[in-house]
C-alpha positions in Angstrom: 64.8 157.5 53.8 63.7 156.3 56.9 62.3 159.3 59.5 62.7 159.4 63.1 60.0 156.9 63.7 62.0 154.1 61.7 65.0 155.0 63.1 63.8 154.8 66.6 62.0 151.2 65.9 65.2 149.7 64.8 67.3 150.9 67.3 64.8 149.3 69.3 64.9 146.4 67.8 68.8 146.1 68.1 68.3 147.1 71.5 66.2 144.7 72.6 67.9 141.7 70.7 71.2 142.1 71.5 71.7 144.3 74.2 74.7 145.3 75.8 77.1 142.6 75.5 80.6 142.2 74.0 81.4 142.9 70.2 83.3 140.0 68.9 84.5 140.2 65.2 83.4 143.6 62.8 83.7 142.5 58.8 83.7 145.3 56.6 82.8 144.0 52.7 82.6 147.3 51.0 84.1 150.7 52.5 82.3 153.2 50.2 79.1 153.8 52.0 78.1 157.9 51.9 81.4 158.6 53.8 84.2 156.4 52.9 84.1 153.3 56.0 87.1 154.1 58.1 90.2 151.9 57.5 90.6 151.0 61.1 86.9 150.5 61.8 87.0 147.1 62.4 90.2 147.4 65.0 88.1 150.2 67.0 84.7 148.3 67.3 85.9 144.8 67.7 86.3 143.2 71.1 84.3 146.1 73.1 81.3 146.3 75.0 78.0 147.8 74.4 77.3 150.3 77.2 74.3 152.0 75.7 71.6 152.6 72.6 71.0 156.3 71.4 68.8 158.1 68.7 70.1 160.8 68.0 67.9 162.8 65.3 67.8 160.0 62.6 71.0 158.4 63.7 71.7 155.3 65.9 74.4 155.6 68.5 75.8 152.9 70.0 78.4 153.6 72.9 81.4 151.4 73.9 83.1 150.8 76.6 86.3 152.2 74.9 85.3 155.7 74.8 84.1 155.8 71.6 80.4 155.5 69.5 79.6 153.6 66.7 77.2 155.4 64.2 74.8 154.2 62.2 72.6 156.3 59.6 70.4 154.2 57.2 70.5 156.8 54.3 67.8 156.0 51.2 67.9 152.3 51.0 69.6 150.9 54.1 68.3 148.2 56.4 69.1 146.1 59.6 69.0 142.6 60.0 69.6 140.8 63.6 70.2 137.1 63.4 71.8 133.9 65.1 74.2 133.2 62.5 74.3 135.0 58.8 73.0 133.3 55.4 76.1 131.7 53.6 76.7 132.6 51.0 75.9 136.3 52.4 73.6 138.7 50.4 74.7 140.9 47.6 74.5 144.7 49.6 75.7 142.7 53.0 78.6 145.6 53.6 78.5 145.2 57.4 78.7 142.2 59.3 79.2 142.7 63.4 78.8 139.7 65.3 78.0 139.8 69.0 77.4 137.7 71.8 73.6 137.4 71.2 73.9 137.6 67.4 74.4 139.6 63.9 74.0 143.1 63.0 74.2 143.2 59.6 74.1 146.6 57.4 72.2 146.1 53.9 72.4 149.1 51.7 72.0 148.6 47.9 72.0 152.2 47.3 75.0 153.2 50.0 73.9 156.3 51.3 74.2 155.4 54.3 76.6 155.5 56.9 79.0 153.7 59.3 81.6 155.4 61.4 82.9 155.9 65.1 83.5 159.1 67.2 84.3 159.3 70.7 82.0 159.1 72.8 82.8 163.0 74.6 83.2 164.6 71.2 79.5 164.0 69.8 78.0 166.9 69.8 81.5 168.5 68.5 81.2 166.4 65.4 80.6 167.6 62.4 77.3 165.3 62.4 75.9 166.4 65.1 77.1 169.8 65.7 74.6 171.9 64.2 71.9 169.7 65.2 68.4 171.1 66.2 66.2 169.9 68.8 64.9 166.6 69.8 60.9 166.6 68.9 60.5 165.0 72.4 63.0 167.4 74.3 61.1 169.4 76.9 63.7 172.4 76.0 61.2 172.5 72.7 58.9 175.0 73.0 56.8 177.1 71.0 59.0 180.4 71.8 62.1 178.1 70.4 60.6 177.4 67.0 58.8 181.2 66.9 62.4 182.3 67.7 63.8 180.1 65.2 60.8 181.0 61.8 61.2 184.7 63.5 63.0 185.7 59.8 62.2 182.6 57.4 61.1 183.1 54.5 60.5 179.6 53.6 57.2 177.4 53.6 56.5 176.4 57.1 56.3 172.9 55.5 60.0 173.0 54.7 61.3 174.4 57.8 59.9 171.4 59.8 62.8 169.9 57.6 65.2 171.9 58.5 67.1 169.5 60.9 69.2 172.4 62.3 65.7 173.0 64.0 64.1 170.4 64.9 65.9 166.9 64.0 64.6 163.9 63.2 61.3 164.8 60.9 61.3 163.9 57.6 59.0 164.4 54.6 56.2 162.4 55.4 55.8 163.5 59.3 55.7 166.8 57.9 52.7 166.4 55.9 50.7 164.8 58.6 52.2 167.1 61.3 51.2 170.2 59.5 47.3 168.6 58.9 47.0 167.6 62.6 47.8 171.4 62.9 45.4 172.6 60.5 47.9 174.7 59.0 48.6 175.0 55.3 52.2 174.1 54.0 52.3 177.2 51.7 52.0 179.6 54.5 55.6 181.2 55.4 57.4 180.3 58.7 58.3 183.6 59.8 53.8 183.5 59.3 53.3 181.2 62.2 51.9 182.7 65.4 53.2 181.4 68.9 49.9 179.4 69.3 50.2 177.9 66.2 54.0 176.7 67.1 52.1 175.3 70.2 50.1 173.4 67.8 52.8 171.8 65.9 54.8 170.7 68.6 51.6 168.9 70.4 50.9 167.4 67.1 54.6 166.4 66.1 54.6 164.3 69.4 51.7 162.8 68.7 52.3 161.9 65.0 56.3 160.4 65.9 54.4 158.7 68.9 51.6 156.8 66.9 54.5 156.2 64.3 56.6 154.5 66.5 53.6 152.8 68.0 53.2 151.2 64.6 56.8 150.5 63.9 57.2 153.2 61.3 55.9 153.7 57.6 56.8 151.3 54.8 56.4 153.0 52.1 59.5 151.7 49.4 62.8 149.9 51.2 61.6 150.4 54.5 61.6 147.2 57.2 62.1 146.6 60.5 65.5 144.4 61.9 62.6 141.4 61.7 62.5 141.8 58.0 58.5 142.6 59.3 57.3 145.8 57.5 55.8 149.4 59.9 52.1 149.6 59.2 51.7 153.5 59.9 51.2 154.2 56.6 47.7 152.7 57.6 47.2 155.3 59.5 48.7 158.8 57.6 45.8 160.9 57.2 47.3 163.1 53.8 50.3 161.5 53.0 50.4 159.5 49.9 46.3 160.6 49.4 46.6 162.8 47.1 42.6 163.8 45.0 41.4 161.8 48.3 38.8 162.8 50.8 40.7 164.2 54.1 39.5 162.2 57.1 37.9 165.1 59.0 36.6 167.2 55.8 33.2 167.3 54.6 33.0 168.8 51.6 32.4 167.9 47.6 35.5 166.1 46.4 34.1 167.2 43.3 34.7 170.4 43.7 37.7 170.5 46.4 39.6 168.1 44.6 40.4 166.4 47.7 43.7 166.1 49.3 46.2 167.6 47.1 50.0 167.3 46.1 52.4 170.0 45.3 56.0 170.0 45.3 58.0 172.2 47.6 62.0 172.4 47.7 61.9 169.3 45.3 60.0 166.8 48.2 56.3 166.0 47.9 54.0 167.6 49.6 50.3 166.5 50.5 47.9 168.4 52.5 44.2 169.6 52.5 43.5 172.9 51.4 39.9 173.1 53.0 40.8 172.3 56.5 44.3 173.7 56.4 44.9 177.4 56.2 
């Protein structure tokens, strides 16, 4: 599923290639995405404007200038494509088509967790979406008091809370991993464990992993590619992600007898970190 970082990079990408112009025809091909598409979907978005781009956690909003927000949310398998004019005949998962001014928006999705819908544009943060929805990892109102606040009485792996998106939105599975390494802080270690210094250390390195991942257009790891069909080379760069019975970048002791970077499973998602440098 793509993480904050891919998220951001293809709202981006839309951003950038089409811009805020007028929507001229929606064409819905199949309705049953995660949430059923609704029935007057293609009535609400056609023939507006695009006023702005959002990210919100690992959504894309789009705001019209009809008072309401087209959302997007790429689920397991979904993908963007932005071109002049589509492929005819179209391809298989093609389930949304929206042409523009400047172009195609086309929503891919052979798995269909994903997600198309509109809200207005006031009620956002009303919506059951986005309603309990935690902070932004850039947000200045993150601070280490707000997460020590929120692990205050969890008893879960600190590792799993960062996926708790009712505390901080947007990270995923593997930003955790390399957030909680950067931190030097184990995975297994309980929230409610974490000192106040330590929550200062995984904010600093949270922006800095989602920075260098945007940087690098996200991580490709399975279905993952940008709007340019072009594929995020972060995965380059993860330090324990994906490495597991590898050396950690910054370690230096026997791999023969650490074992290296390890993997363990933790609320049924993979977890990779090294158990020498992170305590």
């Amino acid at each position: 599923m793509p993480e904050l970082p891919e998220v951001e990079t293809i709202k981006t990408a839309i951003e950038k290639s089409v811009g805020c112009c007028q929507i001229i025809n929606v064409e819905v091909r199949n309705r049953n995405l995660r949430q059923p598409i609704p029935e007057d979907f293609e009535r609400k978005i056609s023939k507006t404007r695009i006023l702005e781009y959002r990210r919100i956690a690992k959504y894309i909003v789009v705001d019209l200038d009809n008072g309401l927000s087209l959302v997007m949310h790429m689920g397991m398998s979904g993908k963007i494509h932005l071109c002049d004019k589509p492929e005819n005949p179209l391809a298989k998962h093609d389930h949304v088509i929206i042409e523009t001014q400047n172009g195609f928006i086309i929503y891919n999705d052979p798995r269909r967790f994903g997600l198309f819908t509109y809200i207005k544009t006031n009620e956002i943060f009303t919506n059951p979406l986005f309603r309990k929805i935690g902070k932004d990892p850039f947000d200045e109102s993150l601070t280490a008091q707000y997460l020590k606040d929120k692990f205050l009485r969890k008893k879960t792996p600190i590792k799993v809370a960062l996926l708790d998106q009712e505390i901080i939105a947007g990270i995923g599975n593997i930003y955790a991993s390399e957030i909680l390494f950067g931190s030097r802080i184990s995975p297994l270690r309980e929230a409610k464990q974490i000192s106040l210094e330590e929550c200062e250390k995984i904010i600093k390195n949270t922006r800095e992993v989602l920075k260098k991942a945007i940087a690098a257009g996200g991580s490709t790891l399975r279905d993952y590619e940008k709007p340019d069909g072009s594929l995020g080379y972060f995965q380059n760069q993860h330090c324990v992600y994906g490495k597991n019975g590898q050396k950690c970048p910054i370690c230096n002791c026997d791999i023969c007898k650490s074992g290296g970077i390890q993997k363990i499973v933790q609320a049924g998602r993979s977890t990779f970190y090294c158990p020498h440098k992170q305590k």
